[in-house]
ZAZA-294530 format. One record per residue (C-alpha): chain; residue number from 1; x, y, z. Coordinates in Angstrom, 1 decimal. Layout:
residues N
+--------+-----+--------+--------+--------+
| cadena | num |   east |  north |     up |
+--------+-----+--------+--------+--------+
|      A | NUM |      X |      Y |      Z |
...
+--------+-----+--------+--------+--------+
This chain:
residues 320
+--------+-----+--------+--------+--------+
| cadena | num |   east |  north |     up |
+--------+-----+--------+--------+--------+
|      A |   1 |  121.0 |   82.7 |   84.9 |
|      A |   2 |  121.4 |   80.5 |   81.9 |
|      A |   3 |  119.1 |   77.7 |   83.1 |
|      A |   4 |  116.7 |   80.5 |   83.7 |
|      A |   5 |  115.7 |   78.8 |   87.3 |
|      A |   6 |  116.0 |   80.3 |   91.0 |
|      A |   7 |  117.4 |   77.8 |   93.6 |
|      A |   8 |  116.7 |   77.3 |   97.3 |
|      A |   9 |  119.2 |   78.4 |   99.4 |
|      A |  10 |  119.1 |   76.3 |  103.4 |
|      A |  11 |  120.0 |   78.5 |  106.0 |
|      A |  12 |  123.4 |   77.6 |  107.3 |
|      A |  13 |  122.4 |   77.9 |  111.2 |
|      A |  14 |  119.4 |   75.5 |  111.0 |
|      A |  15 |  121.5 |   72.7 |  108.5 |
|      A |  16 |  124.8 |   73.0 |  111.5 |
|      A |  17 |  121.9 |   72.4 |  113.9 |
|      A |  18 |  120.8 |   69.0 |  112.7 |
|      A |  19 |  124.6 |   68.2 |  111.8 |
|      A |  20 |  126.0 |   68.7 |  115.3 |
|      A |  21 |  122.4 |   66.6 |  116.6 |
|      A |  22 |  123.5 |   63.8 |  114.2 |
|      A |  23 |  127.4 |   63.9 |  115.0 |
|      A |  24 |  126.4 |   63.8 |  118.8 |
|      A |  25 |  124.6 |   60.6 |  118.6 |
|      A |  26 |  127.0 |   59.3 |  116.1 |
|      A |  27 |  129.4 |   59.8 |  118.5 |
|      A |  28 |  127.9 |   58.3 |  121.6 |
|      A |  29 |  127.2 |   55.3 |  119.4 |
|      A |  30 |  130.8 |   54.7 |  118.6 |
|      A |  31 |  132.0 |   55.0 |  122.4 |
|      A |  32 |  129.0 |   52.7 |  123.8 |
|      A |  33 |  129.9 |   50.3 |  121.5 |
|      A |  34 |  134.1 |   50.8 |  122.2 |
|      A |  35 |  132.7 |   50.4 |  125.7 |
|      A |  36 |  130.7 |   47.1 |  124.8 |
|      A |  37 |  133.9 |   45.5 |  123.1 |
|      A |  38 |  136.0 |   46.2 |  126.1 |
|      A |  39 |  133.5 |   44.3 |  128.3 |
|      A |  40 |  134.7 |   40.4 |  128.8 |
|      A |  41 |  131.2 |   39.5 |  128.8 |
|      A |  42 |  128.1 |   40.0 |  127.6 |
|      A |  43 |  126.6 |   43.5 |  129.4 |
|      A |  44 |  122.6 |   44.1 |  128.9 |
|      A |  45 |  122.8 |   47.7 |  130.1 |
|      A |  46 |  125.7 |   49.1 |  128.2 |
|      A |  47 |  124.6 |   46.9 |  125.0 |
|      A |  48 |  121.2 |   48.7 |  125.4 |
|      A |  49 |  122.4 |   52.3 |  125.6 |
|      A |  50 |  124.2 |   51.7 |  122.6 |
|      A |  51 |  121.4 |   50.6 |  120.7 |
|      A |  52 |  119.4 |   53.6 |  122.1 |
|      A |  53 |  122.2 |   55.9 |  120.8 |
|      A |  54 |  122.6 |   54.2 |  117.3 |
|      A |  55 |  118.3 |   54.4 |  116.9 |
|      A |  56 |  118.7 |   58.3 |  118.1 |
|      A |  57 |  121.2 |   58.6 |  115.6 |
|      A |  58 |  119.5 |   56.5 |  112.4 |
|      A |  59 |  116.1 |   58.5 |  113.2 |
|      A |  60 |  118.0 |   62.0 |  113.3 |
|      A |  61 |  120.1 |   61.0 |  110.1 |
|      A |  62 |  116.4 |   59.8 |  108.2 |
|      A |  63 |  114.8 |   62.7 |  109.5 |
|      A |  64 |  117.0 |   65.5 |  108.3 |
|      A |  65 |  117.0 |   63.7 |  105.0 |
|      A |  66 |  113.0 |   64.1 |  104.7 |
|      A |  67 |  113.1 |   67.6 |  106.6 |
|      A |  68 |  115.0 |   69.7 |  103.9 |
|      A |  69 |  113.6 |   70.2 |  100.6 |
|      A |  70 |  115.3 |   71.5 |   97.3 |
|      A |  71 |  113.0 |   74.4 |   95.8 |
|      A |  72 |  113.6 |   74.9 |   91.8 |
|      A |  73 |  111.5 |   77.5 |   90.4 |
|      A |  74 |  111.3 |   79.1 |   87.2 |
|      A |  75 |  108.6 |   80.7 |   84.6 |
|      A |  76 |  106.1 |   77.2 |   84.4 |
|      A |  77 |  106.6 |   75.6 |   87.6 |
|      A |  78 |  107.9 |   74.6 |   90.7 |
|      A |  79 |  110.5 |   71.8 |   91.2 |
|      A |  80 |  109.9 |   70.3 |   95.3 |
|      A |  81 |  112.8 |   67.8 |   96.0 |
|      A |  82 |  114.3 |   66.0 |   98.7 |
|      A |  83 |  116.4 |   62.5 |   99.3 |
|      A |  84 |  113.0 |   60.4 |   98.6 |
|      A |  85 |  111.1 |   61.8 |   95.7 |
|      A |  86 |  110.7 |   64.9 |   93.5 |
|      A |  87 |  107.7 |   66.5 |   92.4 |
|      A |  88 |  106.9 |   68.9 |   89.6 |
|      A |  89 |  104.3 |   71.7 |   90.2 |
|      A |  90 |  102.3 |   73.6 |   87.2 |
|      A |  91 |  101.4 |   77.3 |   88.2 |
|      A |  92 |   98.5 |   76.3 |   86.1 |
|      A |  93 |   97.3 |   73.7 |   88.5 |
|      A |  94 |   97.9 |   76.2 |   91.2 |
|      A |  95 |   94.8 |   77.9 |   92.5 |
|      A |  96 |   95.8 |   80.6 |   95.3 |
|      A |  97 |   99.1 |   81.1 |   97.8 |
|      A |  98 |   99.3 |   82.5 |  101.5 |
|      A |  99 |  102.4 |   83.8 |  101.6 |
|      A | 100 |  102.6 |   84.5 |  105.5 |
|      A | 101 |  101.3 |   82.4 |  108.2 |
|      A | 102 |  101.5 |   82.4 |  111.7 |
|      A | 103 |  101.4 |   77.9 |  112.7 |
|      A | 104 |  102.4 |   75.3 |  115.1 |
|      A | 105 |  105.2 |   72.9 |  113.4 |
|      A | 106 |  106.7 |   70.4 |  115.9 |
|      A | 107 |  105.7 |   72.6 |  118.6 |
|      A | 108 |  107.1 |   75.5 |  117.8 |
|      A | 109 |  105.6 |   78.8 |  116.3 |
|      A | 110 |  106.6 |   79.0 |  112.6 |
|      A | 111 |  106.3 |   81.3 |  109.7 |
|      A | 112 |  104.5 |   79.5 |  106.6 |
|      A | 113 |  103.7 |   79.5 |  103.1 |
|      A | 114 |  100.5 |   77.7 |  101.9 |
|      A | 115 |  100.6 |   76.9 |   98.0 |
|      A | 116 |   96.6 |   75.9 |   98.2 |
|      A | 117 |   96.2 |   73.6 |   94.3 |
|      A | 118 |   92.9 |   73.6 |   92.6 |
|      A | 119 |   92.6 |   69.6 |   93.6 |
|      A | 120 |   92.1 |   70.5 |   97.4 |
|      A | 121 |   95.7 |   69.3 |   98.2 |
|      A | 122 |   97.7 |   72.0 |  100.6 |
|      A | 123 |  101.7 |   72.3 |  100.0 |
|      A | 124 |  103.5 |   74.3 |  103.2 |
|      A | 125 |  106.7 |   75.9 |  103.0 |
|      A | 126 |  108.5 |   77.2 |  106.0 |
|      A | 127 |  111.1 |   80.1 |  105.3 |
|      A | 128 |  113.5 |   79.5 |  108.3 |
|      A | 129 |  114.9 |   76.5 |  106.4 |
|      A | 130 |  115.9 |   78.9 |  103.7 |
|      A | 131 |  118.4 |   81.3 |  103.5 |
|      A | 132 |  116.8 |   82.7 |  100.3 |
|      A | 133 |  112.8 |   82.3 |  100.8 |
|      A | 134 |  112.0 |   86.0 |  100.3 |
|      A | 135 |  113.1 |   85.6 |   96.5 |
|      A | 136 |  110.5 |   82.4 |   95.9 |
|      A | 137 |  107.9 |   84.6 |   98.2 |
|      A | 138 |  108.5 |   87.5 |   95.4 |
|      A | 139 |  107.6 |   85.2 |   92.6 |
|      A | 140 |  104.4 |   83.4 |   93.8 |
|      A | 141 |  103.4 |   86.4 |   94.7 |
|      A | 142 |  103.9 |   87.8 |   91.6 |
|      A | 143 |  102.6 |   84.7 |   89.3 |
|      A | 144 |  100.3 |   83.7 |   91.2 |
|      A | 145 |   98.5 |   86.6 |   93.3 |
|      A | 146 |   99.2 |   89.7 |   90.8 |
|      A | 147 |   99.1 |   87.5 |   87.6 |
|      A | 148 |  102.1 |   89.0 |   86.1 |
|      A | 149 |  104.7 |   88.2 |   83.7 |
|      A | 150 |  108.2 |   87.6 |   84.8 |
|      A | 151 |  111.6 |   87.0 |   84.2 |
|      A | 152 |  113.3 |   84.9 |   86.8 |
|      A | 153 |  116.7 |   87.5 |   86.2 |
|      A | 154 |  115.0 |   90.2 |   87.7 |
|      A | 155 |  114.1 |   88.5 |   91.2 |
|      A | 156 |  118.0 |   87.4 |   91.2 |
|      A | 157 |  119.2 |   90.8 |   90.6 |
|      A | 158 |  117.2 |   92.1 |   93.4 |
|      A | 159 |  119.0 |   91.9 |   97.2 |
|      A | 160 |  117.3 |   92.4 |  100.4 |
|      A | 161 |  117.5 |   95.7 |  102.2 |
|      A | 162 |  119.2 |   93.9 |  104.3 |
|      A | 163 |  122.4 |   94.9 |  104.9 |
|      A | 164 |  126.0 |   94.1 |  106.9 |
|      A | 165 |  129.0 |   96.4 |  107.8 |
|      A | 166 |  127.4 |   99.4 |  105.9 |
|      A | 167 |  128.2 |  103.2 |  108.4 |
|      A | 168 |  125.6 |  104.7 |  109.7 |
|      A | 169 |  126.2 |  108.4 |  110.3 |
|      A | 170 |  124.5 |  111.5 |  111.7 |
|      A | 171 |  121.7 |  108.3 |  113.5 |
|      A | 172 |  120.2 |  108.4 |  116.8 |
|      A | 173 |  121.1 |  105.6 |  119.6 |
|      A | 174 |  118.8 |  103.8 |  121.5 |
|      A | 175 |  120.7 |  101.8 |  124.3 |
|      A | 176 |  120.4 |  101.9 |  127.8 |
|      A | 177 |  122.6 |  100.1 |  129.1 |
|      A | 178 |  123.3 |   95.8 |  128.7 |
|      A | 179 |  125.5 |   95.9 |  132.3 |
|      A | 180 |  121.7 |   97.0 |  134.4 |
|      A | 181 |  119.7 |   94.2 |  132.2 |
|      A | 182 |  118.8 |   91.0 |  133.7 |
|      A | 183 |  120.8 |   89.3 |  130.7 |
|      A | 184 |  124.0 |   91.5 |  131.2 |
|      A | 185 |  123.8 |   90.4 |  135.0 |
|      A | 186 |  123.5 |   86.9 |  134.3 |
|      A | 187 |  126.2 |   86.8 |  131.5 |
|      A | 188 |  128.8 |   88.7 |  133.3 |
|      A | 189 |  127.5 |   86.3 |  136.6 |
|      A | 190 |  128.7 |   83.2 |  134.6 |
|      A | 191 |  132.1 |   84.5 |  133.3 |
|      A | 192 |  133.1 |   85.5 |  136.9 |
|      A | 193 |  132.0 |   82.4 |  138.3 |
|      A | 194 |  133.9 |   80.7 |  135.6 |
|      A | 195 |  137.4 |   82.6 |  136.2 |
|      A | 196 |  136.8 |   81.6 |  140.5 |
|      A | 197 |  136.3 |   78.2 |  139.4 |
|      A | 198 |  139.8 |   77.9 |  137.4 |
|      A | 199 |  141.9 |   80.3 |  139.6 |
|      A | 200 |  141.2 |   78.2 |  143.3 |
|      A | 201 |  140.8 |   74.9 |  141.4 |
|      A | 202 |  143.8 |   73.3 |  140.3 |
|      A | 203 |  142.4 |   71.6 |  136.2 |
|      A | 204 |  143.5 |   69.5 |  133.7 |
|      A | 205 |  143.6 |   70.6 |  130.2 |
|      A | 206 |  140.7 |   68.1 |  129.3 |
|      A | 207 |  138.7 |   69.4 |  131.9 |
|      A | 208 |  138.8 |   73.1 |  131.3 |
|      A | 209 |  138.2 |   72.3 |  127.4 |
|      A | 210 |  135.2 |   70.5 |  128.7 |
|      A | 211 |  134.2 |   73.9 |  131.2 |
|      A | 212 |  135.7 |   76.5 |  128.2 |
|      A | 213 |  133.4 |   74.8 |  125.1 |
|      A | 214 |  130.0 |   75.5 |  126.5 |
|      A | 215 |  131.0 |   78.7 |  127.7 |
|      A | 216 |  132.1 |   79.6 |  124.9 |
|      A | 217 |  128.3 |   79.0 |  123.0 |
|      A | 218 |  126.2 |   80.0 |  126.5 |
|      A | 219 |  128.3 |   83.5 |  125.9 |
|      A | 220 |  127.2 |   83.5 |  122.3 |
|      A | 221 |  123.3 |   82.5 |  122.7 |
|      A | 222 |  123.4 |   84.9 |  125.9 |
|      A | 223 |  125.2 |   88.0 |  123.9 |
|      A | 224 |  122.6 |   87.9 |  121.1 |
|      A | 225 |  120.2 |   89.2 |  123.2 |
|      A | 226 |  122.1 |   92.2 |  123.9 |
|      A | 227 |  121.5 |   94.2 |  120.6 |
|      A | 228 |  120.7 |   98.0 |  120.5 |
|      A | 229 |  119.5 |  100.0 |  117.7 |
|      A | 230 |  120.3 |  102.9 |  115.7 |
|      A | 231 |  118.0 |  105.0 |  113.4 |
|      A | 232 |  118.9 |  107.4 |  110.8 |
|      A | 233 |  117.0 |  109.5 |  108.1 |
|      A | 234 |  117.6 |  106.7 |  106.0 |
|      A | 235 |  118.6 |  103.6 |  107.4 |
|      A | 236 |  117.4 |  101.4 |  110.4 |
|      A | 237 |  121.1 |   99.8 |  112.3 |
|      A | 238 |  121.1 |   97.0 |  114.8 |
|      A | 239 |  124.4 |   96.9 |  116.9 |
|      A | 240 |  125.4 |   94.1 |  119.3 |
|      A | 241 |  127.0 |   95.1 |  122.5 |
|      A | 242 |  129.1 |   91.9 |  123.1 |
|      A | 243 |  129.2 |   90.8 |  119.0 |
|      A | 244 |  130.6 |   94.0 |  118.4 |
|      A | 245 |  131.6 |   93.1 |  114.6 |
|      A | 246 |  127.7 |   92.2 |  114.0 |
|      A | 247 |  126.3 |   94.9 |  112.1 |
|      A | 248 |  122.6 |   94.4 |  110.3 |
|      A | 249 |  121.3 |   97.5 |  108.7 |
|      A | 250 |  117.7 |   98.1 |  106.9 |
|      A | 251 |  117.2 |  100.5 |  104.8 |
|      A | 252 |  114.1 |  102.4 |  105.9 |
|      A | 253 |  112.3 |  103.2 |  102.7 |
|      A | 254 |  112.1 |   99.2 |  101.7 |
|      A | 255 |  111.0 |   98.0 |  105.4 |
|      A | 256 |  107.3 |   97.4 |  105.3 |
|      A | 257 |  106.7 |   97.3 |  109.6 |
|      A | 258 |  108.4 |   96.5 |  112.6 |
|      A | 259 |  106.6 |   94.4 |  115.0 |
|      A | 260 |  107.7 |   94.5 |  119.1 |
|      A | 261 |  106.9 |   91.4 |  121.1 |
|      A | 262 |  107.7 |   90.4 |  124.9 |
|      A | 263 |  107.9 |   86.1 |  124.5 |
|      A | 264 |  106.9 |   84.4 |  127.4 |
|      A | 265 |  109.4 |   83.7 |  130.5 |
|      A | 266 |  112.0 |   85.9 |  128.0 |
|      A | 267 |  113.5 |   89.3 |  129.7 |
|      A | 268 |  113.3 |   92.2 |  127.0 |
|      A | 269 |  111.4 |   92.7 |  123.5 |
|      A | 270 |  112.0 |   90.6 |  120.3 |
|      A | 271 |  111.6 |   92.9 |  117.4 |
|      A | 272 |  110.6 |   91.7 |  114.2 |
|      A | 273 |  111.3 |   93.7 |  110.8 |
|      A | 274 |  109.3 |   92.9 |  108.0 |
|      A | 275 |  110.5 |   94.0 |  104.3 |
|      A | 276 |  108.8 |   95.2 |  101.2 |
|      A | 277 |  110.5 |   91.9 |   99.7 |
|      A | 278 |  109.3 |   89.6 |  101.8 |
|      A | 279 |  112.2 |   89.4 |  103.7 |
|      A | 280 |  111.9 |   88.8 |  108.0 |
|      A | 281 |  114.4 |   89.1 |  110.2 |
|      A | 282 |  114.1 |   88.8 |  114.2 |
|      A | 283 |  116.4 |   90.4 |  117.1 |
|      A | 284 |  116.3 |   90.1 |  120.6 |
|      A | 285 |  117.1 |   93.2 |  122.8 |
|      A | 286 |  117.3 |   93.4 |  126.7 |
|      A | 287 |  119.4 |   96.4 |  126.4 |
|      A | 288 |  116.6 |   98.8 |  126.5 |
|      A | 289 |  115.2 |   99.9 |  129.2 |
|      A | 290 |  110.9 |  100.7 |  128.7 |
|      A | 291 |  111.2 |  104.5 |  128.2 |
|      A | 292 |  113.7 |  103.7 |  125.8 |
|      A | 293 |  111.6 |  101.6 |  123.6 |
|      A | 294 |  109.3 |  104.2 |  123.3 |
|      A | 295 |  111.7 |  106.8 |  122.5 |
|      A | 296 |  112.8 |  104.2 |  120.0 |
|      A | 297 |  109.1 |  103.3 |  118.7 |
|      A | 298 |  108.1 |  106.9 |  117.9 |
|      A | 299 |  111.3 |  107.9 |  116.2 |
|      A | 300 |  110.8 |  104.7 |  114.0 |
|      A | 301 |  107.0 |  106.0 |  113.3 |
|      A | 302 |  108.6 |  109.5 |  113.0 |
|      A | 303 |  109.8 |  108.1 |  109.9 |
|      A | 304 |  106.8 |  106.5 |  108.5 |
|      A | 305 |  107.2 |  103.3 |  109.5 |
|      A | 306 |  104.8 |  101.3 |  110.6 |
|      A | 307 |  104.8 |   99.8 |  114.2 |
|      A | 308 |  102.9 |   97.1 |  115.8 |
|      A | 309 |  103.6 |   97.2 |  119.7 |
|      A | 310 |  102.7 |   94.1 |  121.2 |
|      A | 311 |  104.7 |   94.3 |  124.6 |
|      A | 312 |  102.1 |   94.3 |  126.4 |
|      A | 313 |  101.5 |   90.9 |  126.3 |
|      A | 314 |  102.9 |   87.5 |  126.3 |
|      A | 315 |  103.8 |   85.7 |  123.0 |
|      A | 316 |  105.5 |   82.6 |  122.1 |
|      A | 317 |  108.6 |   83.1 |  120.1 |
|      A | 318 |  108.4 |   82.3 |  116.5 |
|      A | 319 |  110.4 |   81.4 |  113.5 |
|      A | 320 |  110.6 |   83.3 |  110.2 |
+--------+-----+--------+--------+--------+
């Protein structure tokens, strides 16, 4: 890098969130108020819902504007900035970082990073707004915790194990079936339901956009709990049933555990795999059936990887 500085990256999924909250209000406002105009007098109740909207859609726009920060790091400090202010931190004036924990943030469980400086003051960093967190992990860790001397191009050079699209050959499948889970019952449920409703119904083209655009994302948010898994001597696949084209593949010598949760009020396990980078990624599976998972479970500490089984009981889902 010739400015010798490693840059946040936001993760895409959580900025389109907040854009598509933003453009909903935005849009609500601008039809309220076409509404108001078109009113020959003076109407309290649609004047009001406008205003509502246009608040909603001011506090969302401030909000997202304070909620991202820009991360600069390189070998003296770290740059924290956002749309209101920028601050500089010394690793000098640094005394200790927490690298992983487990907290409540806006009433959801989050994964954290606690920069704790020698004045009592506590910076948190949360790595689900960051496509790239794992890197900035790798080098507190490293200043910081192990003392070490650095060069930021070797932390830029190095990818996660994380991979897409790579084969897997000669690997063992554990699926069971996604047609027999509650999820592949309810999924196929709505699509049928869907095609009855359009074929007795005589429907305008407006209307079955309206009906085909949130089917369209309840097939996506259902299908991504339909992923199965493969295991190799060297690699670690997960396979989508529906998202056929997704392909995420660890390799197993750089994952540092694997972590099986059942989340409250959620059919199936959430698996979370942890890297030797710092790296977490999270998959949700309904596809497997209990003797499956432990099939699955001992193959994966088969290969000395270490396994936390926590099916047994009830967690909330959190982000990493």
């Amino acid at each position: 890098m010739q400015d010798n500085t490693l840059k946040s990256k936001f993760n895409f999924k959580t900025i389109l969130l907040f854009v598509y909250v933003i453009l909903l209000f935005g849009l609500l406002s601008v039809h309220m108020f076409n509404r108001f105009l078109e009113e020959s007098k003076f109407d309290f109740w649609i004047f009001g819902i406008f205003l509502m909207f246009f608040i909603l859609f001011l506090a969302s726009s401030l909000f997202t504007l304070s909620f991202f920060y820009i991360l600069k790091i390189n070998q003296q400090n770290i740059t924290i900035r956002n749309f209101y202010r920028k601050r500089t931190i010394s690793y000098t004036s640094i005394e200790k970082v927490e690298l992983s924990k487990i907290i409540e943030y806006y009433g959801f469980f989050v994964d954290s990073t606690h920069i704790y400086l020698k004045n009592g003051e506590i910076i948190t960093f949360y790595p689900f707004k960051y496509y790239n967190f794992y890197r900035i992990k790798m080098i507190l860790n490293s200043v910081i915790n192990l003392n070490e001397v650095f060069k930021i191009e070797d932390f830029e050079s190095i990818s996660t194990p994380f991979r897409k699209n790579n084969p897997n050959y000669n690997s063992k499948k554990y699926n069971s079936s996604h047609l027999l889970s509650f999820t592949g019952v309810l999924f196929y449920g709505v699509i049928i339901a869907f095609i009855i409703s359009i074929t007795r119904n005589s429907h305008s083209n407006e209307s079955l956009l309206l009906f085909f655009i949130p089917l369209i994302i309840l097939i996506y948010l259902m299908s991504r709990d339909m992923n199965y898994f493969e295991v190799s001597d060297t690699h670690l696949t997960v396979k989508n049933s529906i998202q056929f084209w997704k392909i995420s593949q660890f390799q197993l010598n750089k994952v540092h555990s694997v972590e099986i949760l059942n989340y409250y009020r959620k059919p199936g396990n959430n698996i979370v795999i942890k890297t030797k980078y710092f790296d977490v990624k999270t998959f949700h599976s309904d596809n497997l059936f209990n003797k499956e998972w432990n099939k699955f479970i001992e193959h994966l500490k088969s290969e000395q990887i270490q396994v936390i089984d926590k099916r047994n009981f009830s967690a909330r889902q959190t982000l990493y």
